[in-house]
KOLTORSE-517154 format. One record per residue: x, y, z of N, C-alpha, C in turn. Coordinates in steps of 0.02 Angstrom, whole numbers, plus 50000, padded with zeros to 5 digits. Layout:
% residues N
+-------+-------+-------+-------+-------+-------+-------+-------+-------+
|   n_u |   n_v |   n_w |  ca_u |  ca_v |  ca_w |   c_u |   c_v |   c_w |
+-------+-------+-------+-------+-------+-------+-------+-------+-------+
|     X |     Y |     Z |     X |     Y |     Z |     X |     Y |     Z |
...
+-------+-------+-------+-------+-------+-------+-------+-------+-------+
% end
This chain:
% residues 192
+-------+-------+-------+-------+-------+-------+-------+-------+-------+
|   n_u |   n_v |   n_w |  ca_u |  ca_v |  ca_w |   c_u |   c_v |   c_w |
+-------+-------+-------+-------+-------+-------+-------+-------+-------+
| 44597 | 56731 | 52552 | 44659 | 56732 | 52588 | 44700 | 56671 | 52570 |
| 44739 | 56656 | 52557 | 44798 | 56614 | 52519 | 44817 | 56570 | 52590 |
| 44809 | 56514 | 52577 | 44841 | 56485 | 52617 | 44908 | 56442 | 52613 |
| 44974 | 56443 | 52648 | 44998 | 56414 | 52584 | 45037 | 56331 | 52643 |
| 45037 | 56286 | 52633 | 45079 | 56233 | 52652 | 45135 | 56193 | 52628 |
| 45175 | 56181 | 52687 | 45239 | 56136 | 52662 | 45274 | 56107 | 52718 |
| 45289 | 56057 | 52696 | 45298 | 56012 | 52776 | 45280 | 55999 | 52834 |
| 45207 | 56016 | 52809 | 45162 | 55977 | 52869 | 45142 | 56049 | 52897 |
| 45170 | 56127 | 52896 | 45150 | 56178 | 52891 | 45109 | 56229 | 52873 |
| 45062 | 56267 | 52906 | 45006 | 56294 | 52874 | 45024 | 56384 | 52900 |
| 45011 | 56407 | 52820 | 45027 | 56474 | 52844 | 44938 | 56517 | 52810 |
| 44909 | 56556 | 52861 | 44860 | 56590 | 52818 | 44916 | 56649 | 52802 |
| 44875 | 56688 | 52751 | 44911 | 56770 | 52738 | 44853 | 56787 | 52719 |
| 44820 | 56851 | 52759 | 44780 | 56878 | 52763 | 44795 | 56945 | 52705 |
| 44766 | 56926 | 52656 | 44798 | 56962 | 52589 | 44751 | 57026 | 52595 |
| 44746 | 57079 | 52612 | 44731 | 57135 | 52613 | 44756 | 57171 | 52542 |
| 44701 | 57185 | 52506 | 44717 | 57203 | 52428 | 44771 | 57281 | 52427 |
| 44798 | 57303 | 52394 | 44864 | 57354 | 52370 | 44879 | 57358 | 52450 |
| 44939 | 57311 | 52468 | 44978 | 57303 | 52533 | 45025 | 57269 | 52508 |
| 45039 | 57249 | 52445 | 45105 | 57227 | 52427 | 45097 | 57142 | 52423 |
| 45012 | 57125 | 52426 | 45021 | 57048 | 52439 | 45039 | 57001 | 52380 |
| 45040 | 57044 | 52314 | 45057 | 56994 | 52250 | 45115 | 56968 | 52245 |
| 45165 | 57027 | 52307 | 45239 | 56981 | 52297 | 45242 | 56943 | 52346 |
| 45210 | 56941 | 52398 | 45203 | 56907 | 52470 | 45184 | 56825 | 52438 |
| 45127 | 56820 | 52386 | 45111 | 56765 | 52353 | 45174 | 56744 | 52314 |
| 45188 | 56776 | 52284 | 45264 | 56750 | 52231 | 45310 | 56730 | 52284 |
| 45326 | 56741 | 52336 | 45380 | 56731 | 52375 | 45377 | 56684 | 52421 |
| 45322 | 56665 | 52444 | 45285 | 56605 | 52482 | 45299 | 56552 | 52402 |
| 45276 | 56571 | 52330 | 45283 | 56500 | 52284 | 45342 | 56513 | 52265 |
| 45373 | 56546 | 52248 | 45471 | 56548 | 52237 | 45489 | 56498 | 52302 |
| 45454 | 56485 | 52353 | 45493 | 56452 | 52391 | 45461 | 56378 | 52419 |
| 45436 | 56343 | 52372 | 45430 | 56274 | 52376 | 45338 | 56271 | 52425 |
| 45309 | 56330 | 52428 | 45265 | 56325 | 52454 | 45190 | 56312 | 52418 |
| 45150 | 56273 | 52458 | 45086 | 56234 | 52407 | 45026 | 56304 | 52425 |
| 45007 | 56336 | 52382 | 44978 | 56385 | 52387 | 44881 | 56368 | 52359 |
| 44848 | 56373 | 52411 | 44771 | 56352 | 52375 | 44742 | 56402 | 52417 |
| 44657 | 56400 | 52415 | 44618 | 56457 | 52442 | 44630 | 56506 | 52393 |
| 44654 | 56525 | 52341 | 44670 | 56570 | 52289 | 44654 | 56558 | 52227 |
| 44634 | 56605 | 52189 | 44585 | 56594 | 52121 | 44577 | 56666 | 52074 |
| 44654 | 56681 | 52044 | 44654 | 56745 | 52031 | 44609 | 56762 | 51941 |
| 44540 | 56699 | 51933 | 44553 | 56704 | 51859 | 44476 | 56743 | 51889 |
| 44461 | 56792 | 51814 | 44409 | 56819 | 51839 | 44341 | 56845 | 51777 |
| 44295 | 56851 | 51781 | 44246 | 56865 | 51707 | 44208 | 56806 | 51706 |
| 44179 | 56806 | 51634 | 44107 | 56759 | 51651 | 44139 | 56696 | 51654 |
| 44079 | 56650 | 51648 | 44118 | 56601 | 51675 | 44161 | 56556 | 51733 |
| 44186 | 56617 | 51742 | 44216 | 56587 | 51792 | 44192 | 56583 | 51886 |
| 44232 | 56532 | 51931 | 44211 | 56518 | 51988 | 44188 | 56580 | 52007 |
| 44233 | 56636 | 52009 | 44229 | 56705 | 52045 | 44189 | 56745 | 52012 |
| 44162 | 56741 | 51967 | 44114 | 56764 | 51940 | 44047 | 56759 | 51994 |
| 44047 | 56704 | 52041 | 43981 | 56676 | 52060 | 44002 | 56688 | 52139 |
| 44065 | 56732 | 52155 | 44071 | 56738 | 52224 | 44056 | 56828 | 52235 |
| 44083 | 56843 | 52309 | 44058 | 56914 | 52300 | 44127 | 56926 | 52278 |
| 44180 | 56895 | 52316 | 44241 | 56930 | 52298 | 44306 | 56858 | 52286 |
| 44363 | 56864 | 52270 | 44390 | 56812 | 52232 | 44413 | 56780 | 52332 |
| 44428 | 56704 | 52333 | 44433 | 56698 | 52404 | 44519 | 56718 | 52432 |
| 44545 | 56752 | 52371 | 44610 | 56778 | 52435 | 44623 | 56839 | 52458 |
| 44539 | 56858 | 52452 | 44546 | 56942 | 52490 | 44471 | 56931 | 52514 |
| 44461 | 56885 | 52534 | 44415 | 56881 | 52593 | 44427 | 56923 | 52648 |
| 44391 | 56941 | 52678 | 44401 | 56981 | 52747 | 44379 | 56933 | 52808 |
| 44396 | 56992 | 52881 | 44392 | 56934 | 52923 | 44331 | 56878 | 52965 |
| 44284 | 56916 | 52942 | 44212 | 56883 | 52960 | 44210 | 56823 | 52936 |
| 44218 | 56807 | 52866 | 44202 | 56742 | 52800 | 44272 | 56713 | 52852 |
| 44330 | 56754 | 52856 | 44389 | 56684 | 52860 | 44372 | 56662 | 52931 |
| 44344 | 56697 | 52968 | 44332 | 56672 | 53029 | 44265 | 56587 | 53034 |
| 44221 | 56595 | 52963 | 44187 | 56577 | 52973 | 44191 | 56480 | 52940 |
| 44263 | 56523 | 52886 | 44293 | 56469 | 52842 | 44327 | 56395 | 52882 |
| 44365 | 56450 | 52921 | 44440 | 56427 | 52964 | 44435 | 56416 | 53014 |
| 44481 | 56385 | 53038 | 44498 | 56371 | 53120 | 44577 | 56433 | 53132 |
| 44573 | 56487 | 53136 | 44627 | 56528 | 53145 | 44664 | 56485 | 53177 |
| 44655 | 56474 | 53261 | 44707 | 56442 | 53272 | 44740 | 56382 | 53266 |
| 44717 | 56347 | 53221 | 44764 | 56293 | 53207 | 44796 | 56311 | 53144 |
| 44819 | 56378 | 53120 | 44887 | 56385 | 53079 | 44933 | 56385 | 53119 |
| 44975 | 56374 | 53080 | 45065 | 56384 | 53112 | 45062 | 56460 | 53114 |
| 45038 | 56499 | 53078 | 45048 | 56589 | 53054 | 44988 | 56606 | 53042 |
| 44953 | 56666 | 53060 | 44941 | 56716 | 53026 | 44952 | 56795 | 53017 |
| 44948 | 56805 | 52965 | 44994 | 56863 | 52945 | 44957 | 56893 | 52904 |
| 44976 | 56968 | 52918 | 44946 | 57015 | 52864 | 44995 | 57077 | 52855 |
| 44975 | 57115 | 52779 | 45034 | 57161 | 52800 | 44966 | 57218 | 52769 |
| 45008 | 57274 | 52805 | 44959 | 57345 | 52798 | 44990 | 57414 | 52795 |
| 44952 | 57451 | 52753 | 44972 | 57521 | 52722 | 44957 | 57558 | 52752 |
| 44983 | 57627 | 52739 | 44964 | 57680 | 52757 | 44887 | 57687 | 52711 |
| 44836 | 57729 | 52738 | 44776 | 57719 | 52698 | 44777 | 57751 | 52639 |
| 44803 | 57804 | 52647 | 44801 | 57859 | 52601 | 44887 | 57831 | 52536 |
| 44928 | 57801 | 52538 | 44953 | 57781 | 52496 | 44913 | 57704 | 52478 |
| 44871 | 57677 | 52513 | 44818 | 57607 | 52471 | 44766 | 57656 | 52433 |
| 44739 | 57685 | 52453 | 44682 | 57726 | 52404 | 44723 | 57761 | 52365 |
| 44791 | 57798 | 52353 | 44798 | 57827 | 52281 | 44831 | 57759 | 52263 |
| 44856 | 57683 | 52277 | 44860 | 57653 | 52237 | 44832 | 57614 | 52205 |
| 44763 | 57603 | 52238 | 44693 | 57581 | 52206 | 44666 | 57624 | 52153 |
| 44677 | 57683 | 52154 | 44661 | 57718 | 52104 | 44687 | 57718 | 52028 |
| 44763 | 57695 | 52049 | 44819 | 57690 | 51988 | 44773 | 57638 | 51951 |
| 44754 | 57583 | 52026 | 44760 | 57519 | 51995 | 44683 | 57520 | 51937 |
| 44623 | 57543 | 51965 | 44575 | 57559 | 51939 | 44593 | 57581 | 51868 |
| 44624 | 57639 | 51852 | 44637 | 57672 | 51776 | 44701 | 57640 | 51768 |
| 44739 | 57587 | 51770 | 44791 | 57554 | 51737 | 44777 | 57542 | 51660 |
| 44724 | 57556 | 51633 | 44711 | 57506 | 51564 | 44675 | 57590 | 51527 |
| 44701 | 57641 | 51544 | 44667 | 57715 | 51505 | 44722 | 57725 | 51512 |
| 44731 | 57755 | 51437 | 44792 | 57794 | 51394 | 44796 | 57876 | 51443 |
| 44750 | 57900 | 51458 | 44752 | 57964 | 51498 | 44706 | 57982 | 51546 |
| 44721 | 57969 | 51631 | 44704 | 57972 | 51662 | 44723 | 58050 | 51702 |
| 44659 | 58075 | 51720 | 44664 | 58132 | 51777 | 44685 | 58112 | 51854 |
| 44737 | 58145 | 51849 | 44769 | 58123 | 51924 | 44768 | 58177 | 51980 |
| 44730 | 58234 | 51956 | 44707 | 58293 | 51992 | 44655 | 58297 | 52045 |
| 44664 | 58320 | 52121 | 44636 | 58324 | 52153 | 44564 | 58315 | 52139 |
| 44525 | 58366 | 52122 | 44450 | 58364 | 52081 | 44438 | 58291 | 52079 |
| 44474 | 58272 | 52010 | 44455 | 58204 | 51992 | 44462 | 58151 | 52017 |
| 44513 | 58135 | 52067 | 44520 | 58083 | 52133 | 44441 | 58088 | 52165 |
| 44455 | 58167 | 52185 | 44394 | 58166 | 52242 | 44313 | 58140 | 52205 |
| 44291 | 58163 | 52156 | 44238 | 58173 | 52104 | 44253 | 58055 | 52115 |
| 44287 | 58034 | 52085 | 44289 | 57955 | 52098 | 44301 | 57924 | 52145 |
| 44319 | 57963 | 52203 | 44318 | 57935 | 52291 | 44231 | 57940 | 52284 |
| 44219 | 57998 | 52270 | 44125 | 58005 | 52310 | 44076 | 57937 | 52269 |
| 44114 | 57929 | 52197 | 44053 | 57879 | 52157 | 44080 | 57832 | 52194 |
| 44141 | 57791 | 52219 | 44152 | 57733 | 52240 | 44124 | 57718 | 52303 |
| 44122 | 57762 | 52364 | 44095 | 57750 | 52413 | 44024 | 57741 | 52418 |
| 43972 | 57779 | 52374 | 43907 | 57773 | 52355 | 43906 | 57691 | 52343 |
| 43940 | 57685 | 52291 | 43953 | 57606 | 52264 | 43950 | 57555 | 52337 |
| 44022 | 57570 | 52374 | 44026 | 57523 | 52427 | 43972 | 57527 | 52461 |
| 43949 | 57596 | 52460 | 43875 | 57593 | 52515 | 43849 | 57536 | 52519 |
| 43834 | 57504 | 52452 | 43775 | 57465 | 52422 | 43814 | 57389 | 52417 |
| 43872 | 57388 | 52429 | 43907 | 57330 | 52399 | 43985 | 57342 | 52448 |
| 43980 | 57323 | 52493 | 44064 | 57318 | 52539 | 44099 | 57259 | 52496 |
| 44085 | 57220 | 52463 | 44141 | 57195 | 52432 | 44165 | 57225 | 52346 |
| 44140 | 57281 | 52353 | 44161 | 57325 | 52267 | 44236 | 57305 | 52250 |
| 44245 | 57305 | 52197 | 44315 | 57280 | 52154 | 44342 | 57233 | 52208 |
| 44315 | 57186 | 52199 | 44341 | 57130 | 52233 | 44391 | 57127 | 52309 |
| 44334 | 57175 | 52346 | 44370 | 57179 | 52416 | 44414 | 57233 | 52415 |
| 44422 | 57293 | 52368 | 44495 | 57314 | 52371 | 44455 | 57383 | 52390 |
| 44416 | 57386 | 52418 | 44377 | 57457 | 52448 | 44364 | 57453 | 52545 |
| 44358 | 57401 | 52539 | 44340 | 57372 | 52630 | 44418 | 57415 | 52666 |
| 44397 | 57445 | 52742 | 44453 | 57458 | 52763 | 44498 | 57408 | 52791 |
| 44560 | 57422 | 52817 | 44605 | 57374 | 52820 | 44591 | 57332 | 52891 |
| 44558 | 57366 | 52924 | 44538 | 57331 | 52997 | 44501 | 57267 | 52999 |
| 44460 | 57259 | 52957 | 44412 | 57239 | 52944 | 44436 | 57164 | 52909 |
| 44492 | 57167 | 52885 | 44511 | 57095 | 52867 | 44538 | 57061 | 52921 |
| 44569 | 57100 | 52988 | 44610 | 57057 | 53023 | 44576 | 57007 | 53057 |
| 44620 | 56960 | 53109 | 44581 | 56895 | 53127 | 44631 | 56918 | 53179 |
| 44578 | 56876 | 53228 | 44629 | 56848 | 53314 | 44695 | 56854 | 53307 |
| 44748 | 56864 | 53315 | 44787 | 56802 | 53339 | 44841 | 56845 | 53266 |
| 44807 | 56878 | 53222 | 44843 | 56915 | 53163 | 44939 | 56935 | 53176 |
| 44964 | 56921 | 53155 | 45044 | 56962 | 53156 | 45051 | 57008 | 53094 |
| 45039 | 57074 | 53127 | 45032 | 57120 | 53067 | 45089 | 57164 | 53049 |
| 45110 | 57161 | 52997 | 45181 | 57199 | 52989 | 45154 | 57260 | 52927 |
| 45188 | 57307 | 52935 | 45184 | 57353 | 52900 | 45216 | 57382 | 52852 |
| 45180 | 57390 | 52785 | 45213 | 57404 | 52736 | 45267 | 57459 | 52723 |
| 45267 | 57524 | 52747 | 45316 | 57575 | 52777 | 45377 | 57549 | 52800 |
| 45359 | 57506 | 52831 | 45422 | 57475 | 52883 | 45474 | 57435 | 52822 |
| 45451 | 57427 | 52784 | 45496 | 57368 | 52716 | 45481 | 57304 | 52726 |
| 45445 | 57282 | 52658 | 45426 | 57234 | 52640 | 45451 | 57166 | 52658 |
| 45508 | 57179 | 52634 | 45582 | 57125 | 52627 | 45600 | 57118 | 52698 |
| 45625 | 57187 | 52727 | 45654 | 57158 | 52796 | 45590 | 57121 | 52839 |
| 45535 | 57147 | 52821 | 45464 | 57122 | 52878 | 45455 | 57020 | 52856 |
| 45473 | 57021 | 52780 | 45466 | 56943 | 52756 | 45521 | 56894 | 52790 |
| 45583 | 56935 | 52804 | 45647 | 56901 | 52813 | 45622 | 56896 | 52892 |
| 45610 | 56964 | 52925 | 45583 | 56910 | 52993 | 45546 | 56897 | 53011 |
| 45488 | 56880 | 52970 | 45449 | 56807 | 52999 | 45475 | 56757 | 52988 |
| 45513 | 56763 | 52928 | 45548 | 56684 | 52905 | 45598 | 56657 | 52958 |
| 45649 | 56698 | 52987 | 45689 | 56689 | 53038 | 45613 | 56683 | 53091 |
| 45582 | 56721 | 53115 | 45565 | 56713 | 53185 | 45516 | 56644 | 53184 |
| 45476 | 56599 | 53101 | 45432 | 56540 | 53112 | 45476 | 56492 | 53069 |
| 45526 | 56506 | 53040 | 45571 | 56464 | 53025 | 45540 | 56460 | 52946 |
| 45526 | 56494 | 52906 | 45494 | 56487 | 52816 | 45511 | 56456 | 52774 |
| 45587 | 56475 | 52760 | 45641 | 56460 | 52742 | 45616 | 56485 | 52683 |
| 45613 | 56560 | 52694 | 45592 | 56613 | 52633 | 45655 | 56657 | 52618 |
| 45688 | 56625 | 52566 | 45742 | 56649 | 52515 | 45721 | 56696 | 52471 |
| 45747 | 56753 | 52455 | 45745 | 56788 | 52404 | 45700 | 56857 | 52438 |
| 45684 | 56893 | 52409 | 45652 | 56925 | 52419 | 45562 | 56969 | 52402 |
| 45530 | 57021 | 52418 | 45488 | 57020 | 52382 | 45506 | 57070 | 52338 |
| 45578 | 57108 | 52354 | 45553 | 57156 | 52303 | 45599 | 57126 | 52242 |
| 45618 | 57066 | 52226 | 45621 | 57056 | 52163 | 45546 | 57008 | 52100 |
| 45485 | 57031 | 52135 | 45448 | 57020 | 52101 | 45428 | 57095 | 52077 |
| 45402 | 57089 | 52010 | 45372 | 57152 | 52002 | 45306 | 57170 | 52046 |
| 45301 | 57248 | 52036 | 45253 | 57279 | 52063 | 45195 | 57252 | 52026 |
| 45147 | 57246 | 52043 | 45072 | 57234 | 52000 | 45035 | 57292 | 51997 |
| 45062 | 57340 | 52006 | 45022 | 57406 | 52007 | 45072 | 57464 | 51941 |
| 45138 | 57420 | 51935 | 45196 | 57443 | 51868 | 45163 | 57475 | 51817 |
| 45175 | 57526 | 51801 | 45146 | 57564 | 51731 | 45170 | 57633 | 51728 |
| 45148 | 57640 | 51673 | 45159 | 57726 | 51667 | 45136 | 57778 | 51734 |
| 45100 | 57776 | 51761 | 45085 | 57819 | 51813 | 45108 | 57804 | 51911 |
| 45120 | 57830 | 51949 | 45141 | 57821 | 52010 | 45101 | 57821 | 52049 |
| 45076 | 57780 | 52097 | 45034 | 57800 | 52148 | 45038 | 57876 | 52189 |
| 45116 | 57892 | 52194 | 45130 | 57953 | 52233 | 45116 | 58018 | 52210 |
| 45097 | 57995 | 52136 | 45070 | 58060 | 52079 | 45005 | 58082 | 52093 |
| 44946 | 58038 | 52128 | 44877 | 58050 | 52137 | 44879 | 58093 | 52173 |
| 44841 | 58150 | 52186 | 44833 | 58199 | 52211 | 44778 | 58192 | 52261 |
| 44788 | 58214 | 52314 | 44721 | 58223 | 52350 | 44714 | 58267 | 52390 |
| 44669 | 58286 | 52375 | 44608 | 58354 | 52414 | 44601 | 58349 | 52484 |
| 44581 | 58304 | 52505 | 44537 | 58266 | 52572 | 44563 | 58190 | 52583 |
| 44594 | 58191 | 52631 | 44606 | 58113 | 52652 | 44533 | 58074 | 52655 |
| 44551 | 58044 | 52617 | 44497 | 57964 | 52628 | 44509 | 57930 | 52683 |
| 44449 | 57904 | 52712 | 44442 | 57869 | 52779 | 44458 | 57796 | 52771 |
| 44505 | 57780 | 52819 | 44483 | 57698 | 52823 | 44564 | 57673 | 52788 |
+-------+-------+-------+-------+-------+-------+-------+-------+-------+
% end
């Protein structure tokens, strides 16, 4: 979870993976903010290599166990509808295949191997399988992705004072490519 400070200010953001938090991070450092707890490099070698999952999609047990919640100035999280985070986890999964099946069948046929997976491992692809409940903390201010990104950023900034200029949706999407999340097809709503 990203923590980010500036003027004596501490903000957590409870980064809940495909919720839009890559621009939430760009927009917190577009705006003069000191961003640590974050460590997006990943493969051998590296720190996160040796964790279960990278630390800015920790969930809420570890941050509870990390942190003192209440002595931020903020915490914040933002959250999806489930069923548009799972077909955009899915994009995000086959982003790097020239031709991906986006047909019911084949969603469902890779929902059943992934959950087997999580069975065995709740932090699979680096946290981005855990449900969304499950990251929040005490004390959380949770805004919702449906609701708009931008207007939900502009008022926390007005309501804790951010002095968060610009917006998120002029960062790109991190999920950008040839295929749409809204294209995935699904059979059976996925839980969670």
């Amino acid at each position: 979870m990203p923590v980010y400070r500036k003027d004596g200010r501490s903000v957590l953001f409870v980064h809940i993976p495909k919720t839009g938090g890559t621009s939430v991070e760009h927009l917190f450092r577009a705006n003069g903010w000191q961003q640590s707890f974050f460590d997006a490099k990943y493969g051998p070698g590296t720190r996160n290599a040796l964790m279960w999952c990278g630390p800015q999609h920790l969930h809420g047990e570890p941050l509870q166990q990390l942190f003192r919640v209440e002595r931020f100035d903020l915490v914040f999280a933002v959250v999806r509808d489930p069923v548009a985070r799972f077909r955009s986890e899915y994009v995000w999964r086959h982003r790097k295949k020239d031709e991906v099946d986006l047909g019911g069948r084949a969603v469902q046929q890779w929902f059943e191997r992934v959950q087997k997976r999580y069975a065995k491992n709740p932090y699979l692809f680096d946290n981005h399988v855990r449900p969304q409940h499950e990251f929040l903390v005490p004390g959380t201010t949770v805004v919702r992705l449906e609701d708009g990104l931008s207007a939900a950023m502009r008022r926390l900034s007005r309501e804790h004072d951010l002095g968060l200029e610009g917006g998120p949706e002029q960062f790109k999407d991190s999920s950008s490519g040839p295929r749409r999340s809204a294209d995935v097809e699904i059979t059976r709503a996925p839980a969670g």
